[in-house]
Backbone bond lengths (Angstrom), bond angles and torsions (degrees), N, CA, C in turn:
res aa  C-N    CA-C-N  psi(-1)  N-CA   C-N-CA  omega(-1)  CA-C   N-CA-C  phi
1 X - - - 1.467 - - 1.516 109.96 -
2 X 1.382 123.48 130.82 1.200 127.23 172.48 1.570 122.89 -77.69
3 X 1.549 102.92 163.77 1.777 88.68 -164.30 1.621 100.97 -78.75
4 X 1.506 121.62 4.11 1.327 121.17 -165.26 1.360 114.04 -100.66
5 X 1.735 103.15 -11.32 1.926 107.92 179.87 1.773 97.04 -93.57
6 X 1.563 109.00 -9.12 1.842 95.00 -176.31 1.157 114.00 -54.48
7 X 1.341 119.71 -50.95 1.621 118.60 -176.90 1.067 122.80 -61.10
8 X 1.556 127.37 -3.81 1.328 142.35 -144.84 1.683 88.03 -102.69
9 X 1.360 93.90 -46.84 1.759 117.29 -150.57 1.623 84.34 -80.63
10 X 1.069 118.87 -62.87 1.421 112.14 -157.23 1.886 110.58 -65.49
11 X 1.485 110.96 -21.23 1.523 119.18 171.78 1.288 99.42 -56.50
12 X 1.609 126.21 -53.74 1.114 134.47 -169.59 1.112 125.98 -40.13
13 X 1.708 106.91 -56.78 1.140 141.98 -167.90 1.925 109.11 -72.52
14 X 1.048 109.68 -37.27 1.683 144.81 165.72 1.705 85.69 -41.90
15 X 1.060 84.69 -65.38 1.863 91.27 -144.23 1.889 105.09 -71.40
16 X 1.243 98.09 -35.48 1.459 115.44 -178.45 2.200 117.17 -72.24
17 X 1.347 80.54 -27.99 1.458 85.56 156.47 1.391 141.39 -86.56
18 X 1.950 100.17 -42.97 1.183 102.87 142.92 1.885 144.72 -36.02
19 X 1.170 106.87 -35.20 1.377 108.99 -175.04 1.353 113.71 -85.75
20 X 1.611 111.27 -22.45 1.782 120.18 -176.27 1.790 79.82 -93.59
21 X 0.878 129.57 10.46 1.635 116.91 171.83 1.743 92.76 -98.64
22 X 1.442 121.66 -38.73 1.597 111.11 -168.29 1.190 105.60 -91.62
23 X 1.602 118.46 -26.33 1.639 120.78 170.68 2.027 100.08 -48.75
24 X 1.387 112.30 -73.65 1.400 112.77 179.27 1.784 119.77 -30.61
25 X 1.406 102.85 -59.64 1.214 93.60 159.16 1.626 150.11 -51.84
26 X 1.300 99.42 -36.38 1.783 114.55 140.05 1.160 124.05 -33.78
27 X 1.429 117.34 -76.27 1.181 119.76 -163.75 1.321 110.84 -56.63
28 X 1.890 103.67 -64.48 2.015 98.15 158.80 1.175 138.73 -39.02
29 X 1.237 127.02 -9.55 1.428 129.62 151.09 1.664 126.88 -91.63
30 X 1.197 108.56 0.70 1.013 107.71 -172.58 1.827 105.86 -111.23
31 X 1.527 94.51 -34.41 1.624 92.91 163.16 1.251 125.69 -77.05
32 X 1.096 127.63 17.67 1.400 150.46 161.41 1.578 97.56 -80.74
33 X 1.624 114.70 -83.67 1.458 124.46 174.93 1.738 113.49 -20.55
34 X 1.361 73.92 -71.78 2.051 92.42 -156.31 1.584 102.46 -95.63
35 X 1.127 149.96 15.40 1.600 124.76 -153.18 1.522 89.53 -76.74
36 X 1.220 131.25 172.62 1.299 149.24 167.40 1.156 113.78 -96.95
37 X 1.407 151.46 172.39 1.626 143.54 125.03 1.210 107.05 -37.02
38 X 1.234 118.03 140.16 1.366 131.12 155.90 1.108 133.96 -131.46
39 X 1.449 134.99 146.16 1.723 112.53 156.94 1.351 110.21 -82.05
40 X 1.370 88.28 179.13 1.841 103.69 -168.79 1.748 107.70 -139.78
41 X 1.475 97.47 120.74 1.618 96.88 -173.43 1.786 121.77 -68.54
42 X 1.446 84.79 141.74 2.116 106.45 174.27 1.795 84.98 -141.26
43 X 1.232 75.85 152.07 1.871 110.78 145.24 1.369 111.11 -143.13
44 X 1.762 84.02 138.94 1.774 96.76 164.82 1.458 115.75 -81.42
45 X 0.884 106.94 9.64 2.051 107.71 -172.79 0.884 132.62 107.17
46 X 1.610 154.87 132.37 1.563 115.01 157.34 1.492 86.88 117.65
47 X 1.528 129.91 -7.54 1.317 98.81 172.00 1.204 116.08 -105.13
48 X 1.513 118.28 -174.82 1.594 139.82 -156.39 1.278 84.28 -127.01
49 X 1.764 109.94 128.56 1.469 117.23 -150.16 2.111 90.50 -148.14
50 X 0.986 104.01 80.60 1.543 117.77 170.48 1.660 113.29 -62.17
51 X 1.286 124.15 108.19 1.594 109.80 156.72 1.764 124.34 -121.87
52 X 1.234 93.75 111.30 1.610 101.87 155.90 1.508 130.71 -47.35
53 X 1.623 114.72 104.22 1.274 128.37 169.81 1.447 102.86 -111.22
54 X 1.382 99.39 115.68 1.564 114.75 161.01 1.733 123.21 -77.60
55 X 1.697 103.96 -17.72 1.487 93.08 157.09 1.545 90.35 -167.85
56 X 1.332 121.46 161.95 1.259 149.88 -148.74 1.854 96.53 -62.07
57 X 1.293 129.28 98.34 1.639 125.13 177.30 1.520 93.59 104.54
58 X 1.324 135.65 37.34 1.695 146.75 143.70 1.637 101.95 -67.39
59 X 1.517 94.02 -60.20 1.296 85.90 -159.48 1.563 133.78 -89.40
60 X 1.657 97.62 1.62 1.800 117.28 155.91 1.399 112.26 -84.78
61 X 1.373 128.97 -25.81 1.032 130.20 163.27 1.853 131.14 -54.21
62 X 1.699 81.64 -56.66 1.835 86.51 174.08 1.249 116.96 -103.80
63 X 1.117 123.25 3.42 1.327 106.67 177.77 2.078 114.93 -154.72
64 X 1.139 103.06 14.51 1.411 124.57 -168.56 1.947 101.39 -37.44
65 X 1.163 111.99 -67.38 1.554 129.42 -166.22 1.608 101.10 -48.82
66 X 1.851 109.63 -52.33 1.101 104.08 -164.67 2.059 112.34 -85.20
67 X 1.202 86.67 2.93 2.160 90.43 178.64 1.619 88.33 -75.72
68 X 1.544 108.02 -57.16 1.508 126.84 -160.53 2.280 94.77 -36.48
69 X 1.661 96.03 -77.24 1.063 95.61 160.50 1.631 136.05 2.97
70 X 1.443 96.88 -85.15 1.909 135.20 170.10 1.488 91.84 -19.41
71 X 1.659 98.24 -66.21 1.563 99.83 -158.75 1.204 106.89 -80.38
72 X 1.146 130.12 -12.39 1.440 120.09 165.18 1.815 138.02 -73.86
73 X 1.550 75.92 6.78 1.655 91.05 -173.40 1.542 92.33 -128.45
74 X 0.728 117.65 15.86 1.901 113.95 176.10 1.245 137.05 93.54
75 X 1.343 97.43 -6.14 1.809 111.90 -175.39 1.340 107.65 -80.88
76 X 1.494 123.24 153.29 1.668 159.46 -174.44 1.546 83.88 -89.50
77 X 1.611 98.20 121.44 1.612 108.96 176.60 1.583 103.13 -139.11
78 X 1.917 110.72 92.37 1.448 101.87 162.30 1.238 125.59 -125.54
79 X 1.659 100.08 135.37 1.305 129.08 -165.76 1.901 117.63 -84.96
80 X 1.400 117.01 124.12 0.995 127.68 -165.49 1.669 127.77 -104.41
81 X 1.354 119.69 75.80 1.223 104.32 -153.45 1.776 107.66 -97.34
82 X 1.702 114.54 129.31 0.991 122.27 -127.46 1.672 100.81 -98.88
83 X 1.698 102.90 -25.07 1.701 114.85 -172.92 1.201 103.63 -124.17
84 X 1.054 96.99 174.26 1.921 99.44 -171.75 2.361 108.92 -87.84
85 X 1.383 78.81 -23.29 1.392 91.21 -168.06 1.588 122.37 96.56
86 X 1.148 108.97 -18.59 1.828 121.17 -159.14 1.772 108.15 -44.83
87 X 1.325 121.56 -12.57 1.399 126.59 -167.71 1.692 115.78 -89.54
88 X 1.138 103.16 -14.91 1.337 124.64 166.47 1.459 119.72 -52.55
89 X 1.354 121.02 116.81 1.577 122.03 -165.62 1.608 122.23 -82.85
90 X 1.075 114.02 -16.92 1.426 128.21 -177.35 0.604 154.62 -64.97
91 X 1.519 143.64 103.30 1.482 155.21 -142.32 1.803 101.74 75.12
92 X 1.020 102.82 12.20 1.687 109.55 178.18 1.621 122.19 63.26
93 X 0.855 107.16 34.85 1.674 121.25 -177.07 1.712 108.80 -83.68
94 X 0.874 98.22 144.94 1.864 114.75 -171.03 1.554 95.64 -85.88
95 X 1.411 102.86 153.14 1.536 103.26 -170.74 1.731 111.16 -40.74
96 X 1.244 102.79 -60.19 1.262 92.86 -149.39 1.457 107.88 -89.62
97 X 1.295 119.53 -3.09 1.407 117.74 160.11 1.808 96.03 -62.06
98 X 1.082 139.21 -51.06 1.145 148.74 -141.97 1.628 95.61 -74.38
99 X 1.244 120.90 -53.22 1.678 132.73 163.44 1.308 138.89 -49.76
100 X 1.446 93.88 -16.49 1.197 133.27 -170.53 1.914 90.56 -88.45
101 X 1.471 108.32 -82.05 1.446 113.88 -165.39 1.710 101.37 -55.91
102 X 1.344 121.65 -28.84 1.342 126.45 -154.29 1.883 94.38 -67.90
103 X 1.290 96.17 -37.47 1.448 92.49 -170.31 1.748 124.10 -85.20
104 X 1.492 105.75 -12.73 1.253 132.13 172.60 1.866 109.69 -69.28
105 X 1.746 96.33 -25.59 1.859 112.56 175.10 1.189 124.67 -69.03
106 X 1.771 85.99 -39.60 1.175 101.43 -177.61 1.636 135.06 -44.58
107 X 1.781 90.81 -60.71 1.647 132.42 -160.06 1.837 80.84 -83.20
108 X 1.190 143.03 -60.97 1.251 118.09 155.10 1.415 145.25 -22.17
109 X 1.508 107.72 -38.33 1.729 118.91 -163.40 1.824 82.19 -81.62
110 X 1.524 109.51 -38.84 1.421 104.40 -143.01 1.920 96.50 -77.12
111 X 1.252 131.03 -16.07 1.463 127.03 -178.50 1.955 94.12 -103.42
112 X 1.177 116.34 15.35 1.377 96.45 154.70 1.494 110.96 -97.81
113 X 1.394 95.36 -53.47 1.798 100.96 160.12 1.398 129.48 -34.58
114 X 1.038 112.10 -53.78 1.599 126.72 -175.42 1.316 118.44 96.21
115 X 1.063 112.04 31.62 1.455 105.26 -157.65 1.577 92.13 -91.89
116 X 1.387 98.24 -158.24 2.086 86.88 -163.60 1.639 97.70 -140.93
117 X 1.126 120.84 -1.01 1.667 105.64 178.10 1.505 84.85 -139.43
118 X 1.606 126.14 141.28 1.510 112.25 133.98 1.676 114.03 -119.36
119 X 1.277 103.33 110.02 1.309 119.32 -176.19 1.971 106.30 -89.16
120 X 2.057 102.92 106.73 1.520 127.65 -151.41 1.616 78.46 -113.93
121 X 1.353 108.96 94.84 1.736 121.25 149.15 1.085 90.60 -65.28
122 X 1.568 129.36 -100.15 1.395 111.09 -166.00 1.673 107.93 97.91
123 X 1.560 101.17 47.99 1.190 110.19 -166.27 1.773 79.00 -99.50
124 X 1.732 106.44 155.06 1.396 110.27 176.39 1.485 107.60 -94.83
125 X 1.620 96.92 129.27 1.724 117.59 -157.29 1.633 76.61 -70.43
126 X 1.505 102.28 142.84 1.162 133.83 148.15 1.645 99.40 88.84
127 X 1.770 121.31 24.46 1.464 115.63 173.57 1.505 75.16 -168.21
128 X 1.751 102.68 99.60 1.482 111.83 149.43 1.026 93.92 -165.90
129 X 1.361 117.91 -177.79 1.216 137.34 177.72 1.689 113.21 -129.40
130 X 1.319 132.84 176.26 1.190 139.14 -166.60 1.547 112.03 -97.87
131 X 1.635 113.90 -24.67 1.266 90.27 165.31 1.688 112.19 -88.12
132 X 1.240 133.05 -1.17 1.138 133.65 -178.13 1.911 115.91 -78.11
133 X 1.263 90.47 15.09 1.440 112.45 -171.35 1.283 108.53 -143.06
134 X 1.422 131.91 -58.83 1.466 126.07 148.84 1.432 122.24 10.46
135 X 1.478 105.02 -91.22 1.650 130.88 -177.39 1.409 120.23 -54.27
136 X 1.388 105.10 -50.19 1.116 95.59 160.12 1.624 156.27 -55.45
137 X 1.811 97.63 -43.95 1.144 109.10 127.27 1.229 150.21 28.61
138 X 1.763 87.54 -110.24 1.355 127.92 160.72 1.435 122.96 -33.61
139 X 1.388 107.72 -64.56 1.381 116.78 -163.42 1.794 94.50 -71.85
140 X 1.284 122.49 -47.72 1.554 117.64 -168.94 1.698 104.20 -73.82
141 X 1.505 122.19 -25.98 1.604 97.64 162.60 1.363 113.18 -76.18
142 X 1.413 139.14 -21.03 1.027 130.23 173.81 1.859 119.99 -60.94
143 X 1.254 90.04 -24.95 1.342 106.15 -167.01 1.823 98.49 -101.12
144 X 0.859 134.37 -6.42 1.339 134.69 176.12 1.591 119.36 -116.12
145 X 1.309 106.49 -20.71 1.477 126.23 177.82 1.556 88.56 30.66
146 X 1.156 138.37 97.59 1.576 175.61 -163.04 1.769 104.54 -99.42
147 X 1.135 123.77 111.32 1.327 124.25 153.69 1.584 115.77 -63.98
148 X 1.664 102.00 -53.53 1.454 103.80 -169.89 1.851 96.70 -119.24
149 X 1.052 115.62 158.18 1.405 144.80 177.46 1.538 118.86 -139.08
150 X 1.226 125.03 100.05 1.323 147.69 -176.11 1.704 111.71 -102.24
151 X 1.320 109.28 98.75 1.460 126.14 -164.77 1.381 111.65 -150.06
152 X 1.724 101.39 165.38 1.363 121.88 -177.36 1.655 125.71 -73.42
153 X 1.343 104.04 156.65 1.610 80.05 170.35 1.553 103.06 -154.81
154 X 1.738 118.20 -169.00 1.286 123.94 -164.59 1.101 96.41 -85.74
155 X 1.800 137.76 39.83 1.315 139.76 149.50 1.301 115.76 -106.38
156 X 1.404 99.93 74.43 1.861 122.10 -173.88 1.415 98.81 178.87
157 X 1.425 97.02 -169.65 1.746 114.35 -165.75 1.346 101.62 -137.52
158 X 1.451 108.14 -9.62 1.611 101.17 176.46 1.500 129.53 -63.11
159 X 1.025 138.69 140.07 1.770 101.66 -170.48 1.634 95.71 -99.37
160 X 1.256 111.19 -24.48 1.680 101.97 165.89 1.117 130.79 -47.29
161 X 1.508 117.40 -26.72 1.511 123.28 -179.45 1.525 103.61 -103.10
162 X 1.708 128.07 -9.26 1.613 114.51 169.97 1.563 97.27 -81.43
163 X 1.696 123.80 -38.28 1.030 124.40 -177.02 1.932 128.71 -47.25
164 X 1.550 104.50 -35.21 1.173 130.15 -165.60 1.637 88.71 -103.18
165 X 1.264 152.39 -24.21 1.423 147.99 -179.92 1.977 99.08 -81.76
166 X 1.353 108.82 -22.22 1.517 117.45 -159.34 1.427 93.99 -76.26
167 X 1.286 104.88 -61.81 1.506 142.00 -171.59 1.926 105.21 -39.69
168 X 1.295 98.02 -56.50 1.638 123.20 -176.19 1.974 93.83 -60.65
169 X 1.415 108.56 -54.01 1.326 106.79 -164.75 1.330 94.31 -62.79
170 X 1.391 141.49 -59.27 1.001 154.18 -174.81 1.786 125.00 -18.64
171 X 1.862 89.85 -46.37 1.353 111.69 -175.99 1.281 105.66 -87.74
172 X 1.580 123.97 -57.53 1.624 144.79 146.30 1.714 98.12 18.49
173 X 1.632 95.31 -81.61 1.471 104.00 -161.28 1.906 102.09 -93.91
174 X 0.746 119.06 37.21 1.345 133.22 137.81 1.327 137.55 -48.43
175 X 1.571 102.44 99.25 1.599 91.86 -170.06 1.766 151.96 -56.84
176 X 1.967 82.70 -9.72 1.539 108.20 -154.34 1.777 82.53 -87.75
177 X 0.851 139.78 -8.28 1.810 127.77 -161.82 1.437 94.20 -81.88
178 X 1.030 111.42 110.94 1.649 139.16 -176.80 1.970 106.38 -87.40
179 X 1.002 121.47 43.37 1.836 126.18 163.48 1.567 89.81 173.02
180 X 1.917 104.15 163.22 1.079 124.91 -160.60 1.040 116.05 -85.20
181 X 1.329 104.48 143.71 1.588 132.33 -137.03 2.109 88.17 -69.70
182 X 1.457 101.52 151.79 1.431 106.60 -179.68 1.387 110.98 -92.64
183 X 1.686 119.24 160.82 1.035 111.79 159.18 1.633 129.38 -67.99
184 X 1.172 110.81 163.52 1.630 120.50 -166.88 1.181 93.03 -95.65
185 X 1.631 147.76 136.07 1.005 121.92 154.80 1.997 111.26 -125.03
186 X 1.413 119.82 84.44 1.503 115.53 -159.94 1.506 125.53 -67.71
187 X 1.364 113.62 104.95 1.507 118.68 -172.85 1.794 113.73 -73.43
188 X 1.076 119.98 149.52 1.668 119.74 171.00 1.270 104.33 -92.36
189 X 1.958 121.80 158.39 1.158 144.59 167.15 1.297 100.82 -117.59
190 X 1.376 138.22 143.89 1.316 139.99 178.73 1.653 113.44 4.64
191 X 1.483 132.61 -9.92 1.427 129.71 138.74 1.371 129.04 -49.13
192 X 1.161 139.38 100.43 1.365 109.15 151.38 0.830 159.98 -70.15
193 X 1.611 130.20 129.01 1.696 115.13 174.54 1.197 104.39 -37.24
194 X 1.219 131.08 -61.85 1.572 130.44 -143.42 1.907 118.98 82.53
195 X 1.052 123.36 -174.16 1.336 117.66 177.60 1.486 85.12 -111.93
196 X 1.973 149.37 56.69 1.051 154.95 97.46 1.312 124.91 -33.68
197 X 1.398 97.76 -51.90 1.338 123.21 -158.37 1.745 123.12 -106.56
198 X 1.267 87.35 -39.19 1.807 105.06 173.63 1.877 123.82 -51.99
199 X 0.814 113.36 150.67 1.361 115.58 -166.43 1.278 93.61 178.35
200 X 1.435 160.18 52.97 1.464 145.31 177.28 1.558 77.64 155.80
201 X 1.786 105.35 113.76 1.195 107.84 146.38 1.476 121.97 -140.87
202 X 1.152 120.75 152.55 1.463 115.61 -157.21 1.748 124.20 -127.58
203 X 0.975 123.80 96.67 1.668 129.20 -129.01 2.171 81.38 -86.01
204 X 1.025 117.79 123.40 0.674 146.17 -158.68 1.921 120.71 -127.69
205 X 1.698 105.00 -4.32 1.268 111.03 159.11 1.189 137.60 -70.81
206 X 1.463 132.79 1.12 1.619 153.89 146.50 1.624 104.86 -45.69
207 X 1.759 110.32 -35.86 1.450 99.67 -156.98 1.467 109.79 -135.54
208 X 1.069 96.28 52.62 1.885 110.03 -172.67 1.376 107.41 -79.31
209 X 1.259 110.36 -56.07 1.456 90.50 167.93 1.640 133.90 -75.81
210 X 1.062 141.30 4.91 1.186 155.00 -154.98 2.373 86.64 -125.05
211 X 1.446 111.45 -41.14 1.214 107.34 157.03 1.326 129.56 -64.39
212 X 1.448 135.06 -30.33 1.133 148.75 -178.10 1.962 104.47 -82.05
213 X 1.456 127.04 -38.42 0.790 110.11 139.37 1.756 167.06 33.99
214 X 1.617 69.43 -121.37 1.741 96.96 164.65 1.285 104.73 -76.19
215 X 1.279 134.77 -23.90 1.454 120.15 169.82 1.359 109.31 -62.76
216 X 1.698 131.46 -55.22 0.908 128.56 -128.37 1.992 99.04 -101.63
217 X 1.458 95.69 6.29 1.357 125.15 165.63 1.567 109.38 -63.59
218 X 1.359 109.11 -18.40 1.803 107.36 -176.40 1.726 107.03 -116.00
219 X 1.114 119.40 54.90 1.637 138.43 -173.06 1.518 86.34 -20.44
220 X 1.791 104.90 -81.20 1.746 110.32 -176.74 1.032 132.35 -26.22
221 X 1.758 115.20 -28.76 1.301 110.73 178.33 1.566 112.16 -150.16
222 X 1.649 102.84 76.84 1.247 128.37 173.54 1.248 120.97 -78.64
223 X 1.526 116.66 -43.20 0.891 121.89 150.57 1.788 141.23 -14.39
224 X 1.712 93.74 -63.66 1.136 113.91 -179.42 1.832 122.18 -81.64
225 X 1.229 89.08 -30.23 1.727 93.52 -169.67 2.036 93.86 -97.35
226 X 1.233 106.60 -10.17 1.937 80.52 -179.20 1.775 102.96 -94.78
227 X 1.434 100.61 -0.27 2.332 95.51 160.19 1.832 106.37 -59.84
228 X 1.746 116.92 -29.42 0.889 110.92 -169.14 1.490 127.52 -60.96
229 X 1.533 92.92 -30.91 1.722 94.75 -179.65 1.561 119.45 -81.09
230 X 1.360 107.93 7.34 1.369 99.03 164.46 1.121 130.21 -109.31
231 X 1.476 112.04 13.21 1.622 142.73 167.67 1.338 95.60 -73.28
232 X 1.509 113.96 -46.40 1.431 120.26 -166.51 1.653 117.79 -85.47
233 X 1.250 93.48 -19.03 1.888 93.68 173.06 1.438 95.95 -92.38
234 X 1.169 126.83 -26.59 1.993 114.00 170.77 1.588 101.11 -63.92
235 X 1.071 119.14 -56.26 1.235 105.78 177.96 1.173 132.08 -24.18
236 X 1.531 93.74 -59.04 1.894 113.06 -174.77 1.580 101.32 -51.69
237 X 1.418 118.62 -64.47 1.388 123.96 -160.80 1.548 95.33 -67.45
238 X 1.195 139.23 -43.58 1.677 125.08 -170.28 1.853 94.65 -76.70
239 X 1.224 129.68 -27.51 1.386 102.93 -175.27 1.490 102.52 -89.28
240 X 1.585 141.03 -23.84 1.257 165.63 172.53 1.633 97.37 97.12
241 X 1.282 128.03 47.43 1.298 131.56 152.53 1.990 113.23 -74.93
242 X 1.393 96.23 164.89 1.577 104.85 -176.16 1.328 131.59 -64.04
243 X 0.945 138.57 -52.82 1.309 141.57 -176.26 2.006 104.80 -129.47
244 X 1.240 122.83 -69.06 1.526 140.13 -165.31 1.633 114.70 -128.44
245 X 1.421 112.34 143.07 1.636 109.73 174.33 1.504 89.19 -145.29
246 X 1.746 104.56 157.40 1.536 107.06 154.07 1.489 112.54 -109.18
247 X 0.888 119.57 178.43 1.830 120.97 -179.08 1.576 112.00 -156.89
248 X 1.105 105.78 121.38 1.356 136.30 -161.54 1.397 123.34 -114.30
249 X 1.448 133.12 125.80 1.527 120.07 162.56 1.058 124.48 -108.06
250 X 0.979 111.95 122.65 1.883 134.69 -150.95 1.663 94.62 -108.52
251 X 1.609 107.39 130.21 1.172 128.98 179.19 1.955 120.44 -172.44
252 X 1.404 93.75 139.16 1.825 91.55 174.56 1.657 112.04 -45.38
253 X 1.021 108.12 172.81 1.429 142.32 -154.57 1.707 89.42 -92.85
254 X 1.102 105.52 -52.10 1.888 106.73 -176.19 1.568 90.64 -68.67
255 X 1.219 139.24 -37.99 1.660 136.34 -172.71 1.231 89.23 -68.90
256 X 1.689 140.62 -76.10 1.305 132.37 -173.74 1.661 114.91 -26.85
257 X 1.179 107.49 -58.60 1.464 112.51 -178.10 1.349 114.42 -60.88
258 X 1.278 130.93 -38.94 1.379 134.18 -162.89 1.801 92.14 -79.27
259 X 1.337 131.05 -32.48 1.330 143.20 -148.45 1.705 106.28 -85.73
260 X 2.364 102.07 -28.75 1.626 108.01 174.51 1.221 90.57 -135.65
261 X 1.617 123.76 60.46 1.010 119.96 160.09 1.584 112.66 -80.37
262 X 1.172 122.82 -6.61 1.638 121.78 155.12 1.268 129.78 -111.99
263 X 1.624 95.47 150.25 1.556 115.40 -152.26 2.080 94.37 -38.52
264 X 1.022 120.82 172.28 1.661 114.59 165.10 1.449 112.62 -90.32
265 X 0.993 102.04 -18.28 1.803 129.29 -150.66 2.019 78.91 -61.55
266 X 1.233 92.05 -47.84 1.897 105.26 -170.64 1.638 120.93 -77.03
267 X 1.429 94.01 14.31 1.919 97.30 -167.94 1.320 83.46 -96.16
268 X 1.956 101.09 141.18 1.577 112.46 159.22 1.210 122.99 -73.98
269 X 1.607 123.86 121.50 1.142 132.15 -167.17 1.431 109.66 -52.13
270 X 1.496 131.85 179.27 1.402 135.58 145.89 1.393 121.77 56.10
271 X 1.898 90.93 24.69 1.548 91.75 175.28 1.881 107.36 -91.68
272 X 0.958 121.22 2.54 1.349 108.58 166.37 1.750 116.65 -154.22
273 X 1.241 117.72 139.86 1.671 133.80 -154.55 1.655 85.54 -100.61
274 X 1.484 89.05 149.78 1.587 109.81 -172.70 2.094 113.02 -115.39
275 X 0.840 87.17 153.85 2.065 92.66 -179.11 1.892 95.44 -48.97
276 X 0.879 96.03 121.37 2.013 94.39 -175.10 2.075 80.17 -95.63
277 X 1.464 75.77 177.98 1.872 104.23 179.30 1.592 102.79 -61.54
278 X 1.489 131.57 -37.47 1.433 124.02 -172.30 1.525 89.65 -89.30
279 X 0.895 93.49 176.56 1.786 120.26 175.08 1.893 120.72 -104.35
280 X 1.510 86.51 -17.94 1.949 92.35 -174.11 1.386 100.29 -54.50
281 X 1.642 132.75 -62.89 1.239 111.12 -140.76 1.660 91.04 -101.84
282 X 1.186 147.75 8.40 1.561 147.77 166.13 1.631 105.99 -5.48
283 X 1.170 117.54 -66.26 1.493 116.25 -177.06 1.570 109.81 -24.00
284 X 1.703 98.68 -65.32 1.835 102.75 177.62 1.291 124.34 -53.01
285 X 1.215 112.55 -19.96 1.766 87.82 175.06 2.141 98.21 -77.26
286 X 0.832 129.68 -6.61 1.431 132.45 168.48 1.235 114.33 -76.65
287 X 1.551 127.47 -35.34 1.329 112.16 -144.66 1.931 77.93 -106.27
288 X 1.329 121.55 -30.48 1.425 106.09 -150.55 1.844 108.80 -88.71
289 X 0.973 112.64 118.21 1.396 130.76 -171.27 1.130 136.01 79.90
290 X 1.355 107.51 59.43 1.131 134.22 -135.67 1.717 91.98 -109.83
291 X 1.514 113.94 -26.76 1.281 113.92 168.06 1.473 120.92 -94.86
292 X 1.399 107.81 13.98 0.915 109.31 172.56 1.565 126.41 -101.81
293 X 1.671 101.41 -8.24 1.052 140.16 -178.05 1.699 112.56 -80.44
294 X 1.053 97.38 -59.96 1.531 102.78 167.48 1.546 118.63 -64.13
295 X 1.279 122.43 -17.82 1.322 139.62 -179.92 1.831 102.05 -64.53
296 X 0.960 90.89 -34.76 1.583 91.90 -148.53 2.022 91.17 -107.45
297 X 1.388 110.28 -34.96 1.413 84.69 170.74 1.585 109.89 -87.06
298 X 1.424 154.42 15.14 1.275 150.85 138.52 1.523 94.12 -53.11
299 X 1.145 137.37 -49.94 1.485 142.39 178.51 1.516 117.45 -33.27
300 X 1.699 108.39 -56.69 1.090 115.69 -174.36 1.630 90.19 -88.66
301 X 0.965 176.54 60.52 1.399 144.81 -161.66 1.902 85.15 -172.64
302 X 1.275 114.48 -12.26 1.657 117.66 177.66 1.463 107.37 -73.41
């Protein structure tokens, strides 16, 4: 870096903070306006805490604070990561070097967390199929009999994560799962629920640093997972929590299913914008599809 782009960088940097300073203020005024009812997450202990990762840093991304939590109250938390990641462009690594480090992130993210199994399908992102995810599945909820399930859903644009939400429903409504069916609980990645969608939020300012972390557990894709914490400081200010929140939409297992009961293959792309790397336009990943949002919780809500 030259000494002539510093001033450049730090204006940048000026300005880019500034705006997640007026975004915050937004949101705190607006959760004033609009907040909804909500619940607000506890555990008594003792539960069996399933999470769906559609690729290696899903599940520090969407839901990091509240696993951290989990384990602090006594619950069995195993994490399922579903793709290898290898498609990922960054730092210029060749696929399978790239699959290689992704999974090395992984087994890292998972002893900051604490969690206690990471179960690495390690299916290659962007060449699988749904029963190759199905069965597998299958056999580990059968084998984990899961109270809660913390997963992706067709509130994104990724198709890895509608693919891996399909997959889950797939197994979900499976007839062979012998005990009662778990709750769904669907976390966002640079999507937002929005307060459309929200219903489960989980104050998560106790564990910011222990959240920061497990993010920083995914070197390769720092990039991508530190937009997350400013999902999580909007949170704070629209629910008026302290520092960080996550927000979650919590629903039965028959709602999950009814919610990807179509193929993904058939979802219209580019119906909803994600937290980009700057901070200026943040609002839009909130405001844009927003009817599409309401679409889909009348869906579950029949």
């Amino acid at each position: 870096m030259t000494s002539s782009s510093l001033p450049a960088r730090k204006v940048k940097n000026t300005v880019l903070s500034f705006a997640e300073g007026v975004w915050a203020l937004g949101f705190a005024m607006a959760g004033r306006l609009f907040r909804q009812p909500v619940s607000y997450w506890s555990s008594a202990g003792g539960q069996r805490v399933l999470v769906i990762a559609a690729h290696p840093d899903d599940e520090a991304a969407g839901c990091a604070g509240t696993l951290i939590r989990h384990k602090r109250c006594g619950d069995i938390v195993w994490i399922v990561c579903v793709t290898d990641g290898r498609r990922s462009r960054a730092w210029g690594f060749n696929p399978e070097e790239m699959a290689r480090r992704r999974r090395q992130e992984a087994e890292a993210g998972l002893t900051v967390l604490g969690a206690d199994r990471l179960e690495w399908l390690g299916l290659p992102e962007g060449a699988w199929s749904w029963e190759q995810l199905r069965l597998p599945l299958l056999a580990l909820i059968n084998q984990f009999s899961p109270h809660l399930v913390y997963a992706p859903s067709q509130i994104d644009f990724h198709p890895e994560h509608h693919k891996a939400a399909y997959g889950l429903a797939l197994a979900l409504s499976d007839e062979t799962i012998g005990f009662p069916a778990p709750l769904v609980r669907v976390y966002q990645i640079h999507v937002p629920l929005t307060p459309i969608l929200t219903n489960l939020v989980c104050d998560t300012s106790g564990v910011v640093a222990e959240t920061a972390a497990a993010l920083t557990a995914y070197a390769t894709q720092a990039d991508s997972v530190i937009r997350t914490v400013r999902q999580r400081r909007y949170a704070a200010h629209f629910y008026r929590l302290e520092k960080q929140a996550e927000e979650f939409w919590q629903m039965s297992a028959d709602q999950y299913c009814l919610l990807h009961s179509a193929d993904p293959g058939g979802w219209p792309a580019n119906r909803f914008r994600g937290i980009r790397f700057r901070s200026l336009g943040d609002p839009l990943a909130y405001l844009q599809g927003m009817a599409e949002r309401r679409q889909l919780a009348g869906l579950v809500r029949r």
